[in-house]
N, C-alpha and C positions, 0 to 999 in steps of 0.2 A: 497156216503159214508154210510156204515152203521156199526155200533157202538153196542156193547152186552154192557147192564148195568151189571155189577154184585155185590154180598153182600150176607152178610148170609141176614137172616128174620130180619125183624128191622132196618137196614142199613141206609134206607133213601131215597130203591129207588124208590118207588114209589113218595115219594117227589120228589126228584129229577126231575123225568120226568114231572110232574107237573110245578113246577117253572121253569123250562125250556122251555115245551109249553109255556105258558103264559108270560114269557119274549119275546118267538120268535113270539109270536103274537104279542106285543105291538114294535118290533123291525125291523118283517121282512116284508115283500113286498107281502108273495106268504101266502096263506093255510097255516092253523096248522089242524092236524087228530090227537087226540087222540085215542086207542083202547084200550079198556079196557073187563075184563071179568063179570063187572055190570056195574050198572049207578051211583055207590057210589060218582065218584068225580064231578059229574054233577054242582055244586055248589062251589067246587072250580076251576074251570077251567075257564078260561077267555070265557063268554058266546060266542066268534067270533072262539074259537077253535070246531073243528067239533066233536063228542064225537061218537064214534063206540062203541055198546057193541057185542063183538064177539059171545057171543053166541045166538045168533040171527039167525047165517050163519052156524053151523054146522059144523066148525072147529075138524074133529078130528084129524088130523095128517099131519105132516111136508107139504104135496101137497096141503092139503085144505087151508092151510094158506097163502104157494106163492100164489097160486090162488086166496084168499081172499086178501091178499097184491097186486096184478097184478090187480085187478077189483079194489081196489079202486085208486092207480095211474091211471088208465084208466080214470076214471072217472072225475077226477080235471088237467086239465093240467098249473094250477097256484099253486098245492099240493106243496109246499118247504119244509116241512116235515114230519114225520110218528112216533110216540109216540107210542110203543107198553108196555102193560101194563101190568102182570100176565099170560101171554098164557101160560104159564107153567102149569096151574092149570087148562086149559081145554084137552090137551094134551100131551103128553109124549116127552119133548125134550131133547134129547140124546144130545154129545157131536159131535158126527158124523153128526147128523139135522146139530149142528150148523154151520159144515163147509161147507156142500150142500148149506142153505140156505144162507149163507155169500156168496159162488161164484155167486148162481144163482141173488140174491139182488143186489150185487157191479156192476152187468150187468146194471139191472134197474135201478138203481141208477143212472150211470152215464148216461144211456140215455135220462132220463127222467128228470135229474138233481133235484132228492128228496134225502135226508138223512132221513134214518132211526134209531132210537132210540130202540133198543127191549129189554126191562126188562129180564133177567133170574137169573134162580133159581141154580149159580153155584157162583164160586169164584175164584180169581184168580189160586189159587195154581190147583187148579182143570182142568185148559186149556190149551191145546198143546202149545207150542210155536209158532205156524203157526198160531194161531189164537190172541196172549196175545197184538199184536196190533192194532184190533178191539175192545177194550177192553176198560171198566171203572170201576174201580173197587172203591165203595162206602165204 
């Protein structure tokens, strides 16, 4: 399953994903991965969630990020889920990314049995219909 957070600026989502890692860590069974684009919430994230700062990897666009999302599922095969935090703000994600990386993810997803959480920088009115049920709008 993977899930687009959305909201204007201020919204709540980066809270959001926050209290949400850290609930599913004190709840779930498997890995919690934060990503994020610093180490800012290093201190509030339940020290047992794994905290990614993406730009580390060199993320610029839509493939470097499946590819950075596909290497870290690789890597945990107890990963239960994937917090993505700001990538908007290392990259340029389109409307169109979103729906690429929703097919290619819901793949992964289901095979690897992880949900994904990804932060973006849109709103509901803003998203096709094809997509508004991926959708959280903050």
């Amino acid at each position: 399953m993977v899930k687009f957070i959305l909201g204007s600026k201020g919204s709540g989502k980066t809270k959001w994903l926050i209290d949400n890692a850290n609930k599913d860590m004190k709840e779930g069974n498997g890995n919690i991965a934060f990503i994020d684009v610093d180490d800012d919430h290093i201190f509030t994230l339940d020290y047992n969630v794994r905290l990614i700062n993406a730009m580390e990897f060199n993320i610029v666009n839509i493939e470097t990020f499946y590819g950075f999302l596909c290497g870290i599922m690789g890597m945990d095969y107890d990963l239960e889920k994937i917090y993505v935090d700001g990538i908007y703000k290392i990259m340029n994600l389109e409307i169109k990314d979103l729906e690429c990386l929703l097919n290619n993810l819901n793949e992964l997803s289901d095979k690897f049995d992880t949900e994904l959480y990804i932060n973006v920088d849109y709103q509901l009115k803003d998203i096709p219909e094809n997509l508004k049920e991926c959708c959280i709008e903050l």
